[in-house]
Structure formats: C-alpha cells, structure tokens
N, C-alpha and C positions, 0 to 999 in steps of 0.2 A: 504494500500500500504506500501512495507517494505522499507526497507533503498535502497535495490539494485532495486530497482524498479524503485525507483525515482530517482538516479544513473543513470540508463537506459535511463530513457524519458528526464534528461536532456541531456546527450549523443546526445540523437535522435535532440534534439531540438537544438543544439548549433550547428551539422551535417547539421541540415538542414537548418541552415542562412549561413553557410562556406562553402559548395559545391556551391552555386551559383556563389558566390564570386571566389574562385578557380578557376570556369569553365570563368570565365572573365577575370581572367588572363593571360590566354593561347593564344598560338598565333594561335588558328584554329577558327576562326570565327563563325563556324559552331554551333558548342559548344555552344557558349554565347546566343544560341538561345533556349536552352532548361530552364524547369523549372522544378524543385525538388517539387513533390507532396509529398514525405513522405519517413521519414528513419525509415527503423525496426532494430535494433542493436540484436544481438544474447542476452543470457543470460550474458553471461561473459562478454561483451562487445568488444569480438576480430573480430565480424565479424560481416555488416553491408550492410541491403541491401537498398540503391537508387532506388524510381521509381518517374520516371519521365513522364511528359505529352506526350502523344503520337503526339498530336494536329495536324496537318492535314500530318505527315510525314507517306509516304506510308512504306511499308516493306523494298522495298531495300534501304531504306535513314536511316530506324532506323539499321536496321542491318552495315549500313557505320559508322553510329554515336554510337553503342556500340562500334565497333572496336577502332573507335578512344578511347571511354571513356576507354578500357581496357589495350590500350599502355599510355594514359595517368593517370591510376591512383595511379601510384605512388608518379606524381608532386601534385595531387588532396591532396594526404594522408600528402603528405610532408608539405603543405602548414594549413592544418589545424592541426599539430600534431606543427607548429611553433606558428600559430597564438593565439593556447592556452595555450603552452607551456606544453603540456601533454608529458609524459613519453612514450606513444605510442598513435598510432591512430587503431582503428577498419580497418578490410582490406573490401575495398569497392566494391562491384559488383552492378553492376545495370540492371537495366530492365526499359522496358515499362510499365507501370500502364494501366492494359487491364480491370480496376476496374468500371470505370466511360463507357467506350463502352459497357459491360453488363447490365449496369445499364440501358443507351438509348435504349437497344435492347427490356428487359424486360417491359419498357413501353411504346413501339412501340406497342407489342404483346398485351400491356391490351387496348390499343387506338385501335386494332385491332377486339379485343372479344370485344369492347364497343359497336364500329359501327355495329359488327355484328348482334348484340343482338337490337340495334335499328333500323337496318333495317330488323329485321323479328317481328317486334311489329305494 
C-alpha cells in the first residue's frame, strides 16, 4: 500500500466517524436515524461516496431521506472540513448500500437449491 492509499483509507475512516456525528447535529430528526456502512473517497480525495443502511426504510422514505441528505450536504461537509481543520473536504453523495440485501437474496437461493436437493433424495 503507497502513501496515497493510506491517505485515502484514512480519509474514509475519519469520514466515517464524522458523518454520523454531523447527521446528529441537524435539526431533521429523520437523519439521526440513519447509519454510515462505509465511505469510498475517489483517488484524489475530492469526491466521496456515503452508503448507508437501508434497514427497514421502504423506497419512498429512502428517496425522502437522500433529498434531505442532498440539501443538506453542505452543512455535513462544513462541519467535518471544521472539525479536522482540513483545507477542504471531499464532496459527498450518498446512496443506499443495496450490498448486504444481495447478499440475503443469494442465500435464500442456496437454502433454496439445498431443500430442493433434499427433498428429491
């Protein structure tokens, strides 16, 4: 691993204790309910993507909750570009982490082929 690598991951890793924090200090409640699964920071470190736990929010409640996170993140960026005292912060987009729902789906399907398989034995 080179110098900017590990640049990078700590990035990711100091990002992903200080969006929590951030989304706690806002005044939409909503917010404070979500949890940061993982930051991917670009190479250069200018752009950074948030995914977050989908956890039981259907569609229209995640698509309500990007909106907000999209008017709010600039107070997100502001708030961690003070609290490190960094020269700038990576610009934030975020998403759902649809990573871990594929993962249940895949081993639904082999609990699926398992039963199948033991009941034609």
């Amino acid at each position: 691993m080179n110098e900017a690598e590990i640049k990078r991951k700590r990035t990711e890793s100091i990002l992903k204790e200080l969006i929590p924090e951030a989304l706690s200090s806002l005044n939409d409640t909503r917010l404070h309910e979500l949890n940061v699964v993982e930051v991917k920071c670009s190479k250069g470190r200018d752009d950074a993507k948030v995914y977050l736990d989908p956890g039981f929010f259907d569609e229209k409640e995640k698509n309500m909750l990007l909106r907000q996170l999209k008017k709010a993140r600039a107070v997100i960026e502001d708030y961690c570009l003070k609290e490190q005292g960094w020269y700038k912060t990576p610009k934030l987009s975020f998403e759902f982490d649809t990573h871990y729902q594929r993962v249940n789906k895949i081993e639904e399907l082999f609990k699926k082929i398992e039963m199948e398989k033991k009941s034609e034995s």
